[in-house]
C-alpha positions in Angstrom: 0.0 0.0 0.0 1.3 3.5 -1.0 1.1 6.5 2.0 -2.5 7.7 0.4 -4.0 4.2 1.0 -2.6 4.2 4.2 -4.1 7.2 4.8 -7.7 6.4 3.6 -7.5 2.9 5.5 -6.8 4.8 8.8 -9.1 7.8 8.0 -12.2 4.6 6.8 -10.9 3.0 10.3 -11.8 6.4 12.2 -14.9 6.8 10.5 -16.3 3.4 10.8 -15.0 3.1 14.1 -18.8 3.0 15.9 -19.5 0.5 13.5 -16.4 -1.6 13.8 -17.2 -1.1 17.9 -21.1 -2.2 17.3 -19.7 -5.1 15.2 -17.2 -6.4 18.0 -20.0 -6.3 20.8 -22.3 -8.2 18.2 -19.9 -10.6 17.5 -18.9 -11.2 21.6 -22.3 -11.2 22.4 -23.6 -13.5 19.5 -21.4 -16.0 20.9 -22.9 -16.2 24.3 -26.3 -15.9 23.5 -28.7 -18.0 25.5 -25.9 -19.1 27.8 -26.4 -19.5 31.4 -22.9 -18.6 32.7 -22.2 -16.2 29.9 -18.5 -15.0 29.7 -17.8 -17.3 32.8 -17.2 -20.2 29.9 -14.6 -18.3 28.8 -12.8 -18.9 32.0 -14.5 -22.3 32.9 -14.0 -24.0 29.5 -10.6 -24.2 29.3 -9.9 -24.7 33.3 -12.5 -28.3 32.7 -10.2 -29.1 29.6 -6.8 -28.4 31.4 -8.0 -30.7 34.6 -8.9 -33.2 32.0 -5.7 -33.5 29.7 -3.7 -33.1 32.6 -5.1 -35.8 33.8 -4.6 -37.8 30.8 -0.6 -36.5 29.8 0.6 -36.2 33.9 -0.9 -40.0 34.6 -1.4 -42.0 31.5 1.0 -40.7 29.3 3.5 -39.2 31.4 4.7 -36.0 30.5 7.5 -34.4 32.7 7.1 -31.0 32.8 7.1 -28.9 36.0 4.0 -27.9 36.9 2.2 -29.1 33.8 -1.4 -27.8 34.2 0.0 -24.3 33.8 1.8 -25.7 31.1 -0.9 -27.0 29.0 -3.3 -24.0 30.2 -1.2 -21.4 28.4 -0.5 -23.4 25.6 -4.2 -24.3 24.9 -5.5 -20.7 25.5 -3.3 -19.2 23.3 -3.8 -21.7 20.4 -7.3 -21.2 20.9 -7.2 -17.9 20.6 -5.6 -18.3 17.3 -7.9 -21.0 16.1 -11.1 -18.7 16.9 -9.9 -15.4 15.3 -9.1 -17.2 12.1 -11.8 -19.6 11.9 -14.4 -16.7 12.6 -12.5 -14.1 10.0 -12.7 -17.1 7.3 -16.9 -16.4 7.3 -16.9 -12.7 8.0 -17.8 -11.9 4.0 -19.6 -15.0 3.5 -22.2 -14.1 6.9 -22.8 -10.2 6.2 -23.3 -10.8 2.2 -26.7 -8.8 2.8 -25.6 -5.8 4.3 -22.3 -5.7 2.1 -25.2 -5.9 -0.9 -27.6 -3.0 0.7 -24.9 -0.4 1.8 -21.4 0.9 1.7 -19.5 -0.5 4.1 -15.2 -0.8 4.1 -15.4 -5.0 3.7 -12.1 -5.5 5.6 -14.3 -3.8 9.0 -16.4 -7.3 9.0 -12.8 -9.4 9.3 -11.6 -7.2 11.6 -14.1 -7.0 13.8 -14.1 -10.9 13.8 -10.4 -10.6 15.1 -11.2 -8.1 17.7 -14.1 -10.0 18.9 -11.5 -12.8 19.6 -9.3 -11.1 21.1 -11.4 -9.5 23.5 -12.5 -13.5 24.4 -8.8 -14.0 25.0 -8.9 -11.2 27.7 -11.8 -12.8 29.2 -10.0 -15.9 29.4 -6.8 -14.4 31.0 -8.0 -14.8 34.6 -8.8 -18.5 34.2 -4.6 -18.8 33.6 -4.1 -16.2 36.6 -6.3 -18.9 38.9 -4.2 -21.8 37.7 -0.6 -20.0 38.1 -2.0 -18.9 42.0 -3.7 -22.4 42.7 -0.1 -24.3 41.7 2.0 -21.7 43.3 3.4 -20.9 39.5 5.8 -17.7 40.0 4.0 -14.8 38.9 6.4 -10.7 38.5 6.1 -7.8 35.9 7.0 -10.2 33.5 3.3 -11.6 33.1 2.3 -7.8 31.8 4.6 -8.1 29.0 2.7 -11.3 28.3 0.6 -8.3 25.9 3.5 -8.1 23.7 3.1 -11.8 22.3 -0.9 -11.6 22.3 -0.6 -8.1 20.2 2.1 -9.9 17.8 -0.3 -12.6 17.5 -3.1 -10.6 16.4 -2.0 -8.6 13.9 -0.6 -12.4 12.1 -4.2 -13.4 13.3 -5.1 -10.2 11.2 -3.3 -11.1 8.4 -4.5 -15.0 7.9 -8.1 -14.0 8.8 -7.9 -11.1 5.8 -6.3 -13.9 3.6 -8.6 -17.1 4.5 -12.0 -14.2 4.0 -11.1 -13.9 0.4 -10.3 -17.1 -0.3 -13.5 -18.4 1.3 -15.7 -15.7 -0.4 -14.4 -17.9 -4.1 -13.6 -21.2 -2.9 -16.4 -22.8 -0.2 -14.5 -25.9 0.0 -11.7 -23.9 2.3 -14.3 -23.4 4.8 -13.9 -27.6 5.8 -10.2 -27.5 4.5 -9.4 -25.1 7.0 -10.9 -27.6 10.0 -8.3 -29.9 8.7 -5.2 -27.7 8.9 -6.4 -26.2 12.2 -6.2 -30.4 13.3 -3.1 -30.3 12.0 -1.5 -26.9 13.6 -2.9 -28.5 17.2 -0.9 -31.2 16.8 2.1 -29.1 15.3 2.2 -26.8 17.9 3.7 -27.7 21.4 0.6 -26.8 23.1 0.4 -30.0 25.6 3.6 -31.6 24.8 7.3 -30.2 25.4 9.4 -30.3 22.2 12.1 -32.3 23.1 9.7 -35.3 22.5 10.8 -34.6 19.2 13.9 -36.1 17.8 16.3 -33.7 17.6 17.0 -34.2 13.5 13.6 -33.5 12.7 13.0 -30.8 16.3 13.5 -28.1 13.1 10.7 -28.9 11.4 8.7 -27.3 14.7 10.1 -23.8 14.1 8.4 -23.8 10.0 5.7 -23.5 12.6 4.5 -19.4 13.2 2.8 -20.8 16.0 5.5 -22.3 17.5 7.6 -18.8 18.1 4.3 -16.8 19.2 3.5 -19.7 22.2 7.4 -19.6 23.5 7.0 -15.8 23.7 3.7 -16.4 25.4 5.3 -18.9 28.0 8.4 -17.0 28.7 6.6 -14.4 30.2 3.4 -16.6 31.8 5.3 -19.7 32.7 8.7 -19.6 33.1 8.7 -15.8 34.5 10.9 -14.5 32.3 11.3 -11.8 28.9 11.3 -13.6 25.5 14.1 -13.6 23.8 15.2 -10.5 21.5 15.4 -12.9 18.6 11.7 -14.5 19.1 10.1 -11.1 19.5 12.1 -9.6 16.1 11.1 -13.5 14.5 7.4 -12.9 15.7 7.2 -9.3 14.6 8.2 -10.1 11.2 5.9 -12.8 10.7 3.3 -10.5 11.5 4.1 -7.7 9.8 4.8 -10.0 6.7 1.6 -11.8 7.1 -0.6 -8.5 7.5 0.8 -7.3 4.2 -0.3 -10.4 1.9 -3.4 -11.1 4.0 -4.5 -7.1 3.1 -2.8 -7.8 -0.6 -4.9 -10.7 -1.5 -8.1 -8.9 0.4 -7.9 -5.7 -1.8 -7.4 -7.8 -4.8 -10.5 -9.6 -4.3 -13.1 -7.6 -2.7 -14.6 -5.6 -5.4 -15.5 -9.0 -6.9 -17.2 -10.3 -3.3 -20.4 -9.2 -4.5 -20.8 -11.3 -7.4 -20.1 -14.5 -5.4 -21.4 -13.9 -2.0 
């Protein structure tokens, strides 16, 4: 993008931002409609998940890790997190094809707001990992703030894949169950409730081709182990998402003056 597009995507951003607000609180509130608890899933869903798997990895399977519920609680929040603002981006087009046809609106605002609305689940989840760390005596300093680092990192690459997996949905349906697939496959990819070195070390390398691999070590650096993330993961992690931003808002901008003829 050249500085005048920058400067009408932030100047559409500003104008739309009521909107974009109105679309987040739809989006938070559409996914708790008609439940009991509410929000309080958002902490109590992965807490009954954690006790389970824990359960299943510390007894049957045996992973040693030190303190491995806060382990595995940090691990599957954050791929979670991941895994919803995608997923949800991937429809945002497809879902709002009437009011895209009635009206005016910036089409990007419908992904974003998808994103946002994902992130703002994350936040509600945050306390549920603040319960674990003080219920197994997990250390807990400063370091847990910069925790917001990672999460922004991760949601601007969110930003980028969810821009990218919009446009490619709005032409090609069959992504929409592809996607479950590769989400399967990143799961199982990502060290989210196993430690690496399970992995041989001559194919441990393969791990790192992984985004999600870098984002989840900056993630547990500050939440589990206590400690800054390396200089080198937050430059790797920055990049990715700066790089992934660009050709999801590429292949978006490309595209979306054709949405209306397939949506």
């Amino acid at each position: 993008m050249n500085n005048t597009e920058n400067n009408n995507f932030f100047f559409e951003i500003k104008k739309y931002s009521n909107l974009l607000r109105e679309l987040v609180i739809r989006d938070v509130k559409k996914k708790y409609r008609r439940s009991v608890l509410g929000i309080l899933w958002s902490m109590l869903n992965p807490i009954m998940i954690m006790l389970i798997m824990s359960f299943v990895f510390s007894h049957l399977f045996r992973f040693d890790i030190a303190n491995y519920p806060m382990y595995l609680i940090v691990g599957q929040v954050f791929f979670n997190f991941y895994a919803e603002a995608t997923n949800f981006s991937m429809g945002s087009i497809i879902e709002n094809g009437a009011l895209i046809k009635k009206t005016y609106v910036p089409k990007y605002l419908f992904t974003i707001s998808r994103v946002m609305s994902s992130l703002v689940n994350l936040a509600f989840t945050m306390p549920a990992i603040l319960f674990i760390a003080i219920v197994t005596g997990n250390p807990l300093s400063w370091h847990f703030l910069f925790s917001i680092v990672p999460i922004f990192l991760l949601f601007i690459f969110c930003m980028g894949v969810g821009l990218f997996l919009a446009a490619a949905a709005v032409y090609f349906r069959d992504m929409i169950h592809l996607y479950g697939v590769i989400i399967a496959a990143l799961n199982y990819a990502t060290p989210t409730f196993y430690p690496i070195t399970i992995i041989p070390e001559k194919y441990r390398y393969v791990m790192y081709f992984n985004p999600l691999t870098h984002y989840l070590d900056a993630f547990r650096d500050c939440i589990y182990l206590d400690k800054l993330p390396s200089f080198m993961n937050i430059s790797m992690c920055t990049l990715m998402a700066g790089i992934m931003l660009l050709i999801g808002a590429y292949v978006f901008k490309k595209c979306q003056d054709n949405f209306i003829l397939y949506i």
